[in-house]
N, C-alpha and C positions, 0 to 999 in steps of 0.2 A: 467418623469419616465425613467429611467435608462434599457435600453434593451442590449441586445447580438448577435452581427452579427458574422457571417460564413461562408467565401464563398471560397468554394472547388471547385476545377478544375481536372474534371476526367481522370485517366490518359493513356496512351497508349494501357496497357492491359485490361483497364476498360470492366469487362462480360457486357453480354447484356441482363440487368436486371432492373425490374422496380425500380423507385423511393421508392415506400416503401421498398420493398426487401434490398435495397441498404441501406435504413435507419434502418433496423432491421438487418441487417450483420452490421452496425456500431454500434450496441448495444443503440439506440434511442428508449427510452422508449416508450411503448403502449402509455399511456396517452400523451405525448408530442408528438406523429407521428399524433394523434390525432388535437391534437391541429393546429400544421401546416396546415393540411388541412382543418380544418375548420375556421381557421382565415387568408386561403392562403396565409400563411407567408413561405413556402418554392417555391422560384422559379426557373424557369430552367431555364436558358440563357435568363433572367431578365424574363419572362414571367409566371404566373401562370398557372401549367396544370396540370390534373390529376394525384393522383400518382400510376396508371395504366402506367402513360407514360414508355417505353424501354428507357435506357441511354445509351449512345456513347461514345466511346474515344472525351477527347476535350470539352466536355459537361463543363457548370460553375451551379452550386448547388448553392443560396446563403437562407440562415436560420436566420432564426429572434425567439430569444426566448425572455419572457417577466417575469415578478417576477413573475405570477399567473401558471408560467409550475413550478415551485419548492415550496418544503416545506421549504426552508431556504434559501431566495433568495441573502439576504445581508451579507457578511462579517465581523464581530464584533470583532475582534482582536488588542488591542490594537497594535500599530506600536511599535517595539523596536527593534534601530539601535547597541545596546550594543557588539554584535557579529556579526559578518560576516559570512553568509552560505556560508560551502562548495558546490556547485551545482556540481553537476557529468553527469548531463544532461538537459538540455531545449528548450522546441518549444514553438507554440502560447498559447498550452493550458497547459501547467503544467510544472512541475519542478521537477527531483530527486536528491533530495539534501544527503549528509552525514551525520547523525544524530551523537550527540556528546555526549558522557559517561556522565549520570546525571543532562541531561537536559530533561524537558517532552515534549512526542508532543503539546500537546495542555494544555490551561490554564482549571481550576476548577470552575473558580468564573468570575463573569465579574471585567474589569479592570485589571485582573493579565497578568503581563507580565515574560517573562526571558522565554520562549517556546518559539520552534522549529518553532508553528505558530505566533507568533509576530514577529520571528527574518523575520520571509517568508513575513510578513506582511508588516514590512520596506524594505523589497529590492524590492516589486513587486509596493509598490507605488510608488518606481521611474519608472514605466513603465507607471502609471496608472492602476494596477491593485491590485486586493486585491490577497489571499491567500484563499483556501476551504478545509478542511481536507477531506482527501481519506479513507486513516487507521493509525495506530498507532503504534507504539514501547512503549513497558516498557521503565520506565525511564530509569533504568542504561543499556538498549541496545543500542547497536549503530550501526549504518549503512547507507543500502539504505531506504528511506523512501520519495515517491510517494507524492505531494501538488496542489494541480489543482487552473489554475489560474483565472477560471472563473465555475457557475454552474453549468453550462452542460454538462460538463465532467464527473463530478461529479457522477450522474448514471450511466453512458458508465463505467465508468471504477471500481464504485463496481460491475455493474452487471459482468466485466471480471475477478472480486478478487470470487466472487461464484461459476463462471465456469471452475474456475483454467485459465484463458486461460492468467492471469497476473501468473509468475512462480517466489516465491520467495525461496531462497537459504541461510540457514543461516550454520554457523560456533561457535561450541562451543566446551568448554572444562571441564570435565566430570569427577566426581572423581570415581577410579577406572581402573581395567584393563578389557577391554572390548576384548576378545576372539574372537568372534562372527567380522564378515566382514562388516554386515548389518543387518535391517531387522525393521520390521513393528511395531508400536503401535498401538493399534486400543483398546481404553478404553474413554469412556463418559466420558464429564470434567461437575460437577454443581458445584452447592456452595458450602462453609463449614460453616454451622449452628454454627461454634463456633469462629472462625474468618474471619472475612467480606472480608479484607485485599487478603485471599488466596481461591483458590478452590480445590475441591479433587474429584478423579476418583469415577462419579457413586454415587455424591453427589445429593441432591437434583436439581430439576430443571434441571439435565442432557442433556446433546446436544453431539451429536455423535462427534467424534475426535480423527484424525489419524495421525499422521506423522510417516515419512521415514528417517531413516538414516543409515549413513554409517561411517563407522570406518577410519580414516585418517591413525592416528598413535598413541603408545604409548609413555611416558615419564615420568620416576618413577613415575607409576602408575598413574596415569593420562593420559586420553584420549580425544584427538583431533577430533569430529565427524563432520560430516556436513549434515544438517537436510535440510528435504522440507515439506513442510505441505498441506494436504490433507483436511485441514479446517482451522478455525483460530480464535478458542478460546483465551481467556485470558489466557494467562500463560501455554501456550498449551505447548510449549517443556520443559518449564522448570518443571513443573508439572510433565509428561512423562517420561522426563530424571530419575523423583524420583522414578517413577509407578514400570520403569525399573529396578532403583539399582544402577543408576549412579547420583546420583546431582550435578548439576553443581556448579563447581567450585566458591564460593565468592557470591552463594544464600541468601542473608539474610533469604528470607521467605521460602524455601523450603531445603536449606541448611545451617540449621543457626550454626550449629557446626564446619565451613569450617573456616579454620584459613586463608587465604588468605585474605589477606590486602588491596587489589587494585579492590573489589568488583567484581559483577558479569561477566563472560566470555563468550557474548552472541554478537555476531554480524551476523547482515544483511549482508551478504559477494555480495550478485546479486539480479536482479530483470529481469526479461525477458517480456517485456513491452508490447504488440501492439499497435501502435500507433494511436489513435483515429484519425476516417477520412482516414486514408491510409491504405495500404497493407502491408507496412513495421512491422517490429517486431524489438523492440533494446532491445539490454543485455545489461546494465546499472552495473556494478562493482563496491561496495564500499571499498578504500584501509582500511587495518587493520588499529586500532589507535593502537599509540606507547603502550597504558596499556593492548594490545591483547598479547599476546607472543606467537611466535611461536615455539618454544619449554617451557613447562612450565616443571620448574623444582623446584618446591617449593611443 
């Protein structure tokens, strides 16, 4: 049986707080804090002890998780070595990699390869390890995009993609002159009863959704903004951008009269991360691909 070890060393400014406490500021799901202690798979300085216990600078955590704490314990991505991820960041447990114009994150069907997660698939098995999908990109966006390389991450860090406390940053470009400096969307995204493919404001099935943005620059008419999102619907900004009056530039599905050649103009420009298990926080930057342009003059 195939389990997951973990063993953290608390650090200098480590508070003085109990083990669970410590495990719920690491975002360690109810049901798995559970688990630990009642199959005393979390120990302190090799020892099993309440997790009433008070932690110390110095202190060693080690964690045992097993396939019956997860809904999707295994891995099933096929391997494909065909491309090379750009990785922009890596520790024990995950990877932000550069997503690349017209590749998808994840496969549809079992077996399919040429994704973002097979390509993570083959590079993590030279470690021994698989790939877990976190979240996603539209196909033709490209950026930073988040891959966990074991499951217990996994929760930890949707649970910080719902609490905002994972901060993503994207960059688009906008057809239109956008006047306006900034300023908020705040319109429900559901379905579209008439094509599946797309969703519309206040559609059926509705889920609240907001994003933020800000105006960069103009360039014959066309505008450069830079969005952060306040939830994270399917097709949330680009959806938003239409709600507004701007479509993004080279939309097929919400801008499909955009004569722009080199498709859509959507990237993941940052990710502002916390590091599972530590204190630390990293800003993760994804460079623009060469079909981004920084000034768009077409």
């Amino acid at each position: 049986m195939t389990v997951w070890t973990k063993r953290v060393v608390l650090p200098a400014d480590q508070p003085a707080i109990s083990i669970k406490e410590q495990l719920t500021a690491w975002q360690v799901p109810r049901r798995i804090r559970g688990n630990f202690r009642m199959g005393r798979r979390i120990l302190l300085n090799g020892v099993y002890q309440p997790t009433s216990t008070r932690l110390k600078p110095g202190d060693v955590l080690d964690m045992t998780w097993l396939p019956a704490d997860f809904e999707v314990a295994d891995s099933h991505y096929v391997p494909d070595a065909s491309q090379p991820l750009d990785v922009l960041f890596e520790n024990d447990d995950l990877i932000v990699v550069n997503k690349r114009k017209g590749v998808k994150t994840h496969p549809n069907s079992p077996g399919e390869d040429g994704t973002m997660m097979n390509f993570a698939q083959a590079y993590l098995a030279e470690q021994g390890k698989s790939a877990y999908m976190v979240h996603r990109l539209d196909g033709d966006t490209t950026g930073a995009l988040i891959i966990a390389k074991n499951p217990y991450v996994v929760p930890m860090l949707n649970q910080m993609l719902r609490d905002k406390t994972i901060k993503r940053t994207y960059l688009a470009w906008v057809c239109g002159n956008i006047t306006s400096t900034s300023g908020t969307i705040d319109a429900p995204i559901g379905d579209n009863p008439v094509d599946s493919r797309t969703r519309t404001v206040n559609g059926p099935n509705a889920r609240p959704a907001v994003t933020y943005w800000h105006k960069v620059h103009t360039v014959y008419q066309n505008t450069l903004v830079r969005l952060a999102l306040a939830t994270g619907r399917t097709h949330q900004i680009r959806l938003h951008m239409k709600h507004l009056g701007y479509p993004l530039v080279g939309d097929p599905l919400y801008n499909p009269d955009s004569n722009y050649s080199d498709g859509l103009l959507l990237h993941a420009a940052a990710i502002q991360l916390p590091i599972p298990f530590t204190n630390d926080v990293k800003s993760v930057g994804a460079p623009l691909p060469p079909t981004f342009p920084r000034n768009l003059r077409k």
